[in-house]
Backbone as JSON Lines, residues from 0, in Angstrom:
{"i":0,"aa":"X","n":[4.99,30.71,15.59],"ca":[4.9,29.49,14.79],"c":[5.5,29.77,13.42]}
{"i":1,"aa":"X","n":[5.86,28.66,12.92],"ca":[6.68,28.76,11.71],"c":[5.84,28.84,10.4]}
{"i":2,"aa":"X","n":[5.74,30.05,9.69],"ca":[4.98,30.37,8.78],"c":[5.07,29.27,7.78]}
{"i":3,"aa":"X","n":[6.37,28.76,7.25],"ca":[6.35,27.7,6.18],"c":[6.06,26.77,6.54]}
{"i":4,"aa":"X","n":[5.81,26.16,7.72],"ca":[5.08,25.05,8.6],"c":[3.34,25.18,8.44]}
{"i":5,"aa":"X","n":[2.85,26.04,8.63],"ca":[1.77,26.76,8.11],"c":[0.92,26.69,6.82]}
{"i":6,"aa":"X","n":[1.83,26.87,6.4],"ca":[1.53,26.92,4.42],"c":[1.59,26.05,4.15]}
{"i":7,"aa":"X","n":[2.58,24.41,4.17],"ca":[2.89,23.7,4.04],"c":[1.51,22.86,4.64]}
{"i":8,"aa":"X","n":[1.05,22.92,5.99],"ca":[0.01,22.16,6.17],"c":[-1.53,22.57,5.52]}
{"i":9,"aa":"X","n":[-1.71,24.09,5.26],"ca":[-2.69,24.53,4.53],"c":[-2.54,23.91,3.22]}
{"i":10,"aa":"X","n":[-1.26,23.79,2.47],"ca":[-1.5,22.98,0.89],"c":[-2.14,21.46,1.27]}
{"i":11,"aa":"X","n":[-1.68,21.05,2.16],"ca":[-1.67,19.54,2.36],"c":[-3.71,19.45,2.62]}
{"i":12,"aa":"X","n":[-3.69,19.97,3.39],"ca":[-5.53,20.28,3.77],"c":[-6.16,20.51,2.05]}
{"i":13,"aa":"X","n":[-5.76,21.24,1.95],"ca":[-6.71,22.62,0.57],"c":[-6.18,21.3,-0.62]}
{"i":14,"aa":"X","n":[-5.56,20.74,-0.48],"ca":[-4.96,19.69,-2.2],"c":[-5.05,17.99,-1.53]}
{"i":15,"aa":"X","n":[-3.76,17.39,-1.27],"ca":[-4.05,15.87,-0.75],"c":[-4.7,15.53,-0.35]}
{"i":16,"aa":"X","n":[-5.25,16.07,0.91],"ca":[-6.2,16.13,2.07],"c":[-7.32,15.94,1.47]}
{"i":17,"aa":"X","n":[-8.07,16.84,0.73],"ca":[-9.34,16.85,-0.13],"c":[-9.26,16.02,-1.0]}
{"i":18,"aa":"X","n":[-8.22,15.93,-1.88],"ca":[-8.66,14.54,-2.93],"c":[-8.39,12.91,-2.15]}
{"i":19,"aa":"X","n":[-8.36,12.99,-1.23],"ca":[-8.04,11.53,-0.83],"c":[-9.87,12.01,0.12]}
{"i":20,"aa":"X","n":[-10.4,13.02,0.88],"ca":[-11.8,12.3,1.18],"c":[-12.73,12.15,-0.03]}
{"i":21,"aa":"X","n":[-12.54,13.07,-1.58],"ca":[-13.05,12.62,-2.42],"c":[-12.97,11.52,-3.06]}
{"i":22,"aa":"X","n":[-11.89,11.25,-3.43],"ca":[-11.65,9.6,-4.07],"c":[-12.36,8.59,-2.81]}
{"i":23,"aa":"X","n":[-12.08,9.15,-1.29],"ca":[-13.32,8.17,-0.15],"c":[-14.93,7.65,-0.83]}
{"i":24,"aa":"X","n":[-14.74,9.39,-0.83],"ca":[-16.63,9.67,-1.16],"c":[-16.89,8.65,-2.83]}
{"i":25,"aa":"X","n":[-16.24,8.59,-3.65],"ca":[-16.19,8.04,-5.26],"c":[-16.44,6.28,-4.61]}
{"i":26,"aa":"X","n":[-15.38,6.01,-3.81],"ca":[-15.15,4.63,-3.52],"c":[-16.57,3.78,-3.17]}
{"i":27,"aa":"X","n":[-16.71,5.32,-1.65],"ca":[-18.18,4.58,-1.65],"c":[-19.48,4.61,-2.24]}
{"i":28,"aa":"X","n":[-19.33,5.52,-2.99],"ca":[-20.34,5.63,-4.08],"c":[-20.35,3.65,-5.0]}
{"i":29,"aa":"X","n":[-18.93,3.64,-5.37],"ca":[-18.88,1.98,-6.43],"c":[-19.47,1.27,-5.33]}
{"i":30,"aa":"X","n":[-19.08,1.25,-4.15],"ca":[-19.56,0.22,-2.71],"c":[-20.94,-0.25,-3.32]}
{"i":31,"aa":"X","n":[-21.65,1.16,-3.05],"ca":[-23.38,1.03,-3.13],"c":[-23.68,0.46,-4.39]}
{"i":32,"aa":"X","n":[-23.17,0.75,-5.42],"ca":[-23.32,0.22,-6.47],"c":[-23.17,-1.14,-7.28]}
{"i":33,"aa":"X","n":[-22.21,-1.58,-6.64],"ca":[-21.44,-2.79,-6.75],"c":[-22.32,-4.32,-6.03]}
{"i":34,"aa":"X","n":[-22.41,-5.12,-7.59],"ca":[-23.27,-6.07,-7.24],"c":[-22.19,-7.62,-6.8]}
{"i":35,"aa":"X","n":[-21.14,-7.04,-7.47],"ca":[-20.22,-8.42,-7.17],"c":[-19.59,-8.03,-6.06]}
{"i":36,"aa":"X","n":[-19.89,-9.59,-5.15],"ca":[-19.44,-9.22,-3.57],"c":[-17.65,-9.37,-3.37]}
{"i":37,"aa":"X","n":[-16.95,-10.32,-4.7],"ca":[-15.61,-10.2,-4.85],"c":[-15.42,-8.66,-4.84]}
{"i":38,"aa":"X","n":[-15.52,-8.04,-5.75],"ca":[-15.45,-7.12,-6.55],"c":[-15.66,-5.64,-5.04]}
{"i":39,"aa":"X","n":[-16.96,-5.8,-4.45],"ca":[-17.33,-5.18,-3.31],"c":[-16.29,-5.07,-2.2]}
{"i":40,"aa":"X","n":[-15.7,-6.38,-1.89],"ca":[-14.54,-6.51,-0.86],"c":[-13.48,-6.08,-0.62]}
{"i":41,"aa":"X","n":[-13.32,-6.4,-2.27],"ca":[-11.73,-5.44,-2.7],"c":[-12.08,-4.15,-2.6]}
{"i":42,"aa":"X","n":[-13.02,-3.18,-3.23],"ca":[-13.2,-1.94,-3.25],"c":[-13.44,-1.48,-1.3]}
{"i":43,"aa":"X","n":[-13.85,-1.96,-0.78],"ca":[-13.78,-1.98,0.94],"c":[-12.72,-1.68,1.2]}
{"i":44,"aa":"X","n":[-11.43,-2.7,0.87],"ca":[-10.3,-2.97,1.39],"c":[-9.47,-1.35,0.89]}
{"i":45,"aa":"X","n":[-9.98,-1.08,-0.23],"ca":[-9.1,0.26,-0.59],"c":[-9.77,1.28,0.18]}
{"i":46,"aa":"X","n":[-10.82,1.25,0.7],"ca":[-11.51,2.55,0.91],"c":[-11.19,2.64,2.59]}
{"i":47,"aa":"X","n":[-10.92,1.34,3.04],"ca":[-10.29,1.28,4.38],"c":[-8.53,2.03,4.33]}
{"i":48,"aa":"X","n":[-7.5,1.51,3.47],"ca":[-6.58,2.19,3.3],"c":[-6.62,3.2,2.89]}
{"i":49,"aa":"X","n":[-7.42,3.92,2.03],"ca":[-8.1,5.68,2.04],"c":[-8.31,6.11,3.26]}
{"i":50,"aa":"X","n":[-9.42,6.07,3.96],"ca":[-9.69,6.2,5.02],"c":[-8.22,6.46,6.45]}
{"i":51,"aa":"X","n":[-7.41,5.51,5.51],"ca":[-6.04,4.6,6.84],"c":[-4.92,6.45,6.58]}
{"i":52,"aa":"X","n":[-4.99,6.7,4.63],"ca":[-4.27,7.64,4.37],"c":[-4.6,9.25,4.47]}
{"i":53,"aa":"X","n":[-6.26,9.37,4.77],"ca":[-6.31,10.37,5.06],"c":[-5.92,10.75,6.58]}
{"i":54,"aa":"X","n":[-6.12,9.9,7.76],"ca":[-5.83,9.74,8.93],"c":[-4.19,10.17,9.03]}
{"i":55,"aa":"X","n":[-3.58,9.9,8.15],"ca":[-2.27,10.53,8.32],"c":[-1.94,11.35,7.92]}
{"i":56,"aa":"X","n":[-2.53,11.84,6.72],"ca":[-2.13,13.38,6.51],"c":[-2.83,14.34,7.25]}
{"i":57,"aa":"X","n":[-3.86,14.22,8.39],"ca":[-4.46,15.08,8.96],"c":[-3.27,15.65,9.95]}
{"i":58,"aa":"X","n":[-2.82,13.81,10.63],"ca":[-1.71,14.0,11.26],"c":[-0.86,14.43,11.23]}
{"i":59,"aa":"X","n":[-0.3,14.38,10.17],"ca":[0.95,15.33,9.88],"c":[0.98,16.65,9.61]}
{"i":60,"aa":"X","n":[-0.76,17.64,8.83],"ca":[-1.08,18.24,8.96],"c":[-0.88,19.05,10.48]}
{"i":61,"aa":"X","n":[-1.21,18.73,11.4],"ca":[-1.51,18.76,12.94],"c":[0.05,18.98,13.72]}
{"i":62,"aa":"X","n":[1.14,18.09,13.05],"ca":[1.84,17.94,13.83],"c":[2.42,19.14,12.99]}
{"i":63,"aa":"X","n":[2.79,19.21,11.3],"ca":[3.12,20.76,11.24],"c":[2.82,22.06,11.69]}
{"i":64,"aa":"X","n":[1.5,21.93,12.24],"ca":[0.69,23.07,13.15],"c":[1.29,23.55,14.08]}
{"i":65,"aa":"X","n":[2.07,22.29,14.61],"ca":[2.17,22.33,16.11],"c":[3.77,23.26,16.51]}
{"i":66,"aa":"X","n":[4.01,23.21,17.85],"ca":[5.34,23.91,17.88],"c":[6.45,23.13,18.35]}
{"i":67,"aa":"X","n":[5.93,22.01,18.71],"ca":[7.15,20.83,18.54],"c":[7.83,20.41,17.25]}
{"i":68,"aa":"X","n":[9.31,20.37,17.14],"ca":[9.78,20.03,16.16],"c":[9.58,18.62,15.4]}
{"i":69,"aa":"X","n":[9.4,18.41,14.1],"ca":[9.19,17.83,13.4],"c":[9.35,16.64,13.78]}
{"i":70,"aa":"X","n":[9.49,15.18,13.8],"ca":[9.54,14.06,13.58],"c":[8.59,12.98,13.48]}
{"i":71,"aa":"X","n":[8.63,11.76,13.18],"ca":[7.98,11.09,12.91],"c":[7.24,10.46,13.74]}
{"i":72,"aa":"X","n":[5.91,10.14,13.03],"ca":[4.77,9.99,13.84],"c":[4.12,8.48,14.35]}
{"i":73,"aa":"X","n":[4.62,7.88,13.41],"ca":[4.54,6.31,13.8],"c":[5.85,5.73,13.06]}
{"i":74,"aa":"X","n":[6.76,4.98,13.61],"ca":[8.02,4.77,13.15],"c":[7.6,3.47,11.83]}
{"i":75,"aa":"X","n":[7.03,2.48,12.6],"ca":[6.89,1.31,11.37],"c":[6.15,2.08,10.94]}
{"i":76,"aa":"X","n":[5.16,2.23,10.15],"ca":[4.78,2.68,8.9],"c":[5.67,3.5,7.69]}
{"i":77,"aa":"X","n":[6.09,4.34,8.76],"ca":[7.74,5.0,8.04],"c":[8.33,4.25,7.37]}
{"i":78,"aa":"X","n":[8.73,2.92,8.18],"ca":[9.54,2.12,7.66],"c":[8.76,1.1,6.72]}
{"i":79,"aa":"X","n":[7.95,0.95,6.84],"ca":[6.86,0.04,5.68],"c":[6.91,1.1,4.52]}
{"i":80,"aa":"X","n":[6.56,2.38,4.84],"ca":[6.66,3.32,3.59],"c":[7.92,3.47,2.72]}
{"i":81,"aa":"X","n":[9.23,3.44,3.5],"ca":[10.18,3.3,3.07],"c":[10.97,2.51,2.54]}
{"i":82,"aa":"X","n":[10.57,0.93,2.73],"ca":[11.02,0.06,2.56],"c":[9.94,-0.22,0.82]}
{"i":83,"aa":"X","n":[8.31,0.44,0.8],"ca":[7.78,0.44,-0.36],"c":[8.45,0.87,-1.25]}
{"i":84,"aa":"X","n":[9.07,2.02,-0.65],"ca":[9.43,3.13,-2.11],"c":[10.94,3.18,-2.63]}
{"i":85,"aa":"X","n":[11.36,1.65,-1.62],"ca":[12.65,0.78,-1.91],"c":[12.48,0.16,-2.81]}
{"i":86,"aa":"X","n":[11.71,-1.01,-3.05],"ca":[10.81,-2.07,-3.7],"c":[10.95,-1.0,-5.18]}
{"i":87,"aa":"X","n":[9.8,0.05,-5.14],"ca":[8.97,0.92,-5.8],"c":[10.42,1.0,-6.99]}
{"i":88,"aa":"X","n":[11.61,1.79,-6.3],"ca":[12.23,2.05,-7.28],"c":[13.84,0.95,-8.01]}
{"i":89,"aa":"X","n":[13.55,0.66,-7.56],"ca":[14.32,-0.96,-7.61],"c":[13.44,-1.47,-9.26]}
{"i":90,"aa":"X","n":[11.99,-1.71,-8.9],"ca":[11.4,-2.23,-10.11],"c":[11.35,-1.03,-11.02]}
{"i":91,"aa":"X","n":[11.66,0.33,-10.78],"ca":[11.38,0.96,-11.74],"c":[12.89,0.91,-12.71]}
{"i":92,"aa":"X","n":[14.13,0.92,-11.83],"ca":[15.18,0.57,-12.45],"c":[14.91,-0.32,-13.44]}
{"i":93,"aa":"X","n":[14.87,-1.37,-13.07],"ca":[14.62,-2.83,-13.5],"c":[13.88,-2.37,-15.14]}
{"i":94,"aa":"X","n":[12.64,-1.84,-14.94],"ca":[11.88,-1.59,-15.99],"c":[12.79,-0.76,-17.29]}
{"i":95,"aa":"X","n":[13.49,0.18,-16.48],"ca":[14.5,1.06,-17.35],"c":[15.24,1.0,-17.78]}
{"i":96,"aa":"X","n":[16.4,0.19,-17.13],"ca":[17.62,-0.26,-17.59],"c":[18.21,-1.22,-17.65]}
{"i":97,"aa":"X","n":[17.42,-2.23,-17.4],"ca":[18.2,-3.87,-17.35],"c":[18.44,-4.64,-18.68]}
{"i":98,"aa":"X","n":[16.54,-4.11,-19.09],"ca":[16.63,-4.86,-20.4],"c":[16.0,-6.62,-19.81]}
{"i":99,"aa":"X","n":[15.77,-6.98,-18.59],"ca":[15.79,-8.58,-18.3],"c":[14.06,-8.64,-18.8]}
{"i":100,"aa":"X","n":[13.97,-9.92,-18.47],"ca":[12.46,-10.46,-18.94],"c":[11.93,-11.43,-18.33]}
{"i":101,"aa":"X","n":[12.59,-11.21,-17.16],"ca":[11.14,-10.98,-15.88],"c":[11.84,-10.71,-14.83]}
{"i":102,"aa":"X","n":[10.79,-10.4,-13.75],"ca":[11.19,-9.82,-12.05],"c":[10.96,-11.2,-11.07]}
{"i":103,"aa":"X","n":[12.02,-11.27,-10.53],"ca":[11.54,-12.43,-9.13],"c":[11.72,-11.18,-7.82]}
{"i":104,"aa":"X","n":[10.79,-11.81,-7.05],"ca":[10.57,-10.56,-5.9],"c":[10.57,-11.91,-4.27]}
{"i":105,"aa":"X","n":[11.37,-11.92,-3.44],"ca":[11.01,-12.35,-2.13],"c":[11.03,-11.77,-1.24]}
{"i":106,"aa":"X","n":[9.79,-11.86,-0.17],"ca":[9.81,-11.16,0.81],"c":[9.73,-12.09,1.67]}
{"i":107,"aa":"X","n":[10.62,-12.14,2.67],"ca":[10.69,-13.05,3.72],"c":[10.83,-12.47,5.44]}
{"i":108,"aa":"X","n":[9.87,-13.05,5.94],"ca":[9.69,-12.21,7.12],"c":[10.18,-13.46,8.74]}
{"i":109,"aa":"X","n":[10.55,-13.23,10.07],"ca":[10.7,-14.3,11.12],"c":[9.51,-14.0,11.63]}
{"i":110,"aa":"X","n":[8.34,-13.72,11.72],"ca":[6.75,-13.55,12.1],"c":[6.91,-15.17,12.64]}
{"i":111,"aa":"X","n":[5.22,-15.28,13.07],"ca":[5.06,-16.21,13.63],"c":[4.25,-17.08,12.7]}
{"i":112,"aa":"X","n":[4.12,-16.69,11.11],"ca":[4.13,-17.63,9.91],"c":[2.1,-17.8,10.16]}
{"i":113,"aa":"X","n":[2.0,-18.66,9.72],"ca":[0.25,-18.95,9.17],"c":[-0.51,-18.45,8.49]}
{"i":114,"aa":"X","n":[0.37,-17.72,7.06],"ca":[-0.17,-16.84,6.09],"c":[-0.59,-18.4,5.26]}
{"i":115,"aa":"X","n":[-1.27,-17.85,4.38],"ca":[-2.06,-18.65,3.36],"c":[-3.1,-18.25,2.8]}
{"i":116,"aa":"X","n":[-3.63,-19.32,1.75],"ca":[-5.13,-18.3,1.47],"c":[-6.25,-19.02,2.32]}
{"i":117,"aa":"X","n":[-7.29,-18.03,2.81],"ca":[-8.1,-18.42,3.95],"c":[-9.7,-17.99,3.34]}
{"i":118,"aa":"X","n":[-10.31,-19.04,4.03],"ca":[-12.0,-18.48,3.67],"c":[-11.99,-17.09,3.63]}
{"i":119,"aa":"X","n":[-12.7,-16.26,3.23],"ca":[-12.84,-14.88,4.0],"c":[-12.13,-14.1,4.01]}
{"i":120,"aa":"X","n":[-10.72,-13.78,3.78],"ca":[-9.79,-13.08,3.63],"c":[-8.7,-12.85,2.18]}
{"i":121,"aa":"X","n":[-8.36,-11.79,2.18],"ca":[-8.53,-11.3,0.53],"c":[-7.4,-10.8,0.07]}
{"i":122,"aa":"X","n":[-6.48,-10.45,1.44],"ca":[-4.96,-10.01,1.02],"c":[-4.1,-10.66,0.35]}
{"i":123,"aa":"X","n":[-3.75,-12.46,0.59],"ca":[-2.92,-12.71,-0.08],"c":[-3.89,-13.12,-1.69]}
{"i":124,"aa":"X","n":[-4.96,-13.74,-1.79],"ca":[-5.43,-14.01,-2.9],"c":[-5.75,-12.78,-3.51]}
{"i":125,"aa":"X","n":[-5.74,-11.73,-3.3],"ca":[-5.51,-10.89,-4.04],"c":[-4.49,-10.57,-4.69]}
{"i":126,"aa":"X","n":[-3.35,-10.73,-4.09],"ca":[-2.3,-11.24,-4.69],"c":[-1.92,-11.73,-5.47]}
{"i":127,"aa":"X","n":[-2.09,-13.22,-5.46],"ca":[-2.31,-14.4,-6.27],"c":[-3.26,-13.97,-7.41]}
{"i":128,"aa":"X","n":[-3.95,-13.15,-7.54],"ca":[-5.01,-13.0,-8.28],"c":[-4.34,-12.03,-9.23]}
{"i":129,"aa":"X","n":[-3.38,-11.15,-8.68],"ca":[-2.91,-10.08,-9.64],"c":[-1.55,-10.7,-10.22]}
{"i":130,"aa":"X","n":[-0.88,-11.64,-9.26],"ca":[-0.2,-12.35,-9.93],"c":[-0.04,-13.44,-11.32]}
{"i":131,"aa":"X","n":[-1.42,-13.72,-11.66],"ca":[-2.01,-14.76,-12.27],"c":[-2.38,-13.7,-13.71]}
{"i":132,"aa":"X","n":[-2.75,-12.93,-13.19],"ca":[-3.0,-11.42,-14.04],"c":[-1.94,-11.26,-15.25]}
{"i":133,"aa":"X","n":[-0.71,-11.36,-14.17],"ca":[0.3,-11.05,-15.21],"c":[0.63,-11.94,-15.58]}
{"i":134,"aa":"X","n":[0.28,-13.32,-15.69],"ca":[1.29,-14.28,-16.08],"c":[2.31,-14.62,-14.99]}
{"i":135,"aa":"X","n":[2.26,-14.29,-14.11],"ca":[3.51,-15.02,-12.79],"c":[2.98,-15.93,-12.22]}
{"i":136,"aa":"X","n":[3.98,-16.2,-11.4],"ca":[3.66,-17.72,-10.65],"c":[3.97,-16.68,-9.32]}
{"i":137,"aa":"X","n":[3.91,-17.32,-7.79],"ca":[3.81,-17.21,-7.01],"c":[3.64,-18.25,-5.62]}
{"i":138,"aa":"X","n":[4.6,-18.08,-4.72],"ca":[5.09,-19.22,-4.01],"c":[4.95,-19.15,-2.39]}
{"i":139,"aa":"X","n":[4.37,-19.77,-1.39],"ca":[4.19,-19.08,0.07],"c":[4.51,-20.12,0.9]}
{"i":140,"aa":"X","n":[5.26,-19.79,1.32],"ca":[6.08,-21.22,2.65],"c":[6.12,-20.12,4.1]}
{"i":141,"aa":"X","n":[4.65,-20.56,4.76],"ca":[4.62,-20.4,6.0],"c":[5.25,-21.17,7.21]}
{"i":142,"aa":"X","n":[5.66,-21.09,8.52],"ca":[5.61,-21.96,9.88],"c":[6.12,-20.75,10.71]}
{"i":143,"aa":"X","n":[5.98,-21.79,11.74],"ca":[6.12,-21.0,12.58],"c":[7.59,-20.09,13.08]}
{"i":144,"aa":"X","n":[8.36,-19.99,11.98],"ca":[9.96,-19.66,12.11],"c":[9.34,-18.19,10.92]}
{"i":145,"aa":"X","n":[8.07,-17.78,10.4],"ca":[8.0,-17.09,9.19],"c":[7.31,-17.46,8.18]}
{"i":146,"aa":"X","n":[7.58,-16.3,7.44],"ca":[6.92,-16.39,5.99],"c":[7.7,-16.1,4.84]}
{"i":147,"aa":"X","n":[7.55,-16.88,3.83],"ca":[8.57,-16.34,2.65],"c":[7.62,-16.87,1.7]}
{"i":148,"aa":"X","n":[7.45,-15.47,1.1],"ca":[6.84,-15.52,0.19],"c":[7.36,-14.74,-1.5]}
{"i":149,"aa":"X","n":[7.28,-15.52,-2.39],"ca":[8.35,-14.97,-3.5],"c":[7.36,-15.34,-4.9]}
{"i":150,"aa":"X","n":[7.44,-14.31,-5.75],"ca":[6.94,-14.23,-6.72],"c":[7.63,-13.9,-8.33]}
{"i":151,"aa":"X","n":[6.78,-14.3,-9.41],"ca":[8.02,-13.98,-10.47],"c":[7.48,-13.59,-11.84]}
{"i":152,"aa":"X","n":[7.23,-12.7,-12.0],"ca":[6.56,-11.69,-13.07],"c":[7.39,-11.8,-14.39]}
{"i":153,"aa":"X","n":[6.77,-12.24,-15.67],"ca":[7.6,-12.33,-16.92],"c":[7.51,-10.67,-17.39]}
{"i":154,"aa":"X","n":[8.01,-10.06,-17.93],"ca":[8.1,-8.49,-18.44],"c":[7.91,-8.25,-19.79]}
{"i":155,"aa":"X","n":[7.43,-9.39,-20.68],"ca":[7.69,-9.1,-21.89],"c":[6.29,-9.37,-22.42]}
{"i":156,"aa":"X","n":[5.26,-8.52,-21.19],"ca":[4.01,-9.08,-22.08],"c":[3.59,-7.9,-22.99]}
């Protein structure tokens, strides 16, 4: 087995690995604590994607273990990850060198559409909620051809 394959998954265990079940353990500590049930939901929703991110570095942990060669372990997420850290540095440009004063962002998908904000559910109004945060507006045209949803952040707060 490949020694730097090895080492590489021992850092990932002994460093990432451990601070992502601690920041778990912190999360649910606010859970118990937490009297606002808004406030409670959202902190859920992260501790579920904690939970979602330690599950993959175990994995990848595991699969560096292993003696099959490297590749990827779930393709969309890859590509959700990749397409983030598209987004990610796009706005960091933006922040650095444009100089503009504000961001419009659309994401438009051919899904089978019926996004909106719904009793009970917290993803897009959370959204809307952080959108409102900054001063943006924010726009959602569902059917059944998709979703396009586009937002527009002023920069000069």
């Amino acid at each position: 087995m490949n020694n730097e394959r090895v080492t590489l998954a021992q850092e990932l265990h002994d460093g990432i690995a451990q601070d992502l079940v601690a920041l778990g353990f912190s999360i649910d500590q606010a859970i118990a604590q937490c009297q606002d049930l808004d406030l409670k939901n959202s902190l859920r929703q992260i501790r579920f994607t904690t939970t979602a991110l330690i599950e993959k570095v175990r994995a990848e942990m595991h699969q560096l273990r292993g003696a099959q060669p490297l590749q990827s372990m779930n393709t969309s997420m890859d590509t959700m990850h990749e397409t983030l850290r598209i987004v990610q540095e796009l706005l960091r440009n933006i922040k650095q060198h444009s100089g503009a004063s504000q961001v419009q962002i659309q994401i438009q998908d051919d899904g089978s559409g019926g996004a909106g904000l719904k009793e009970g559910s917290y993803g897009l109004r959370g959204i809307q909620e952080r959108v409102e945060k900054l001063n943006g507006e924010i726009s959602i045209d569902s059917n059944s051809q998709g979703t396009k949803i586009g937002v527009t952040i002023p920069l000069d707060r």
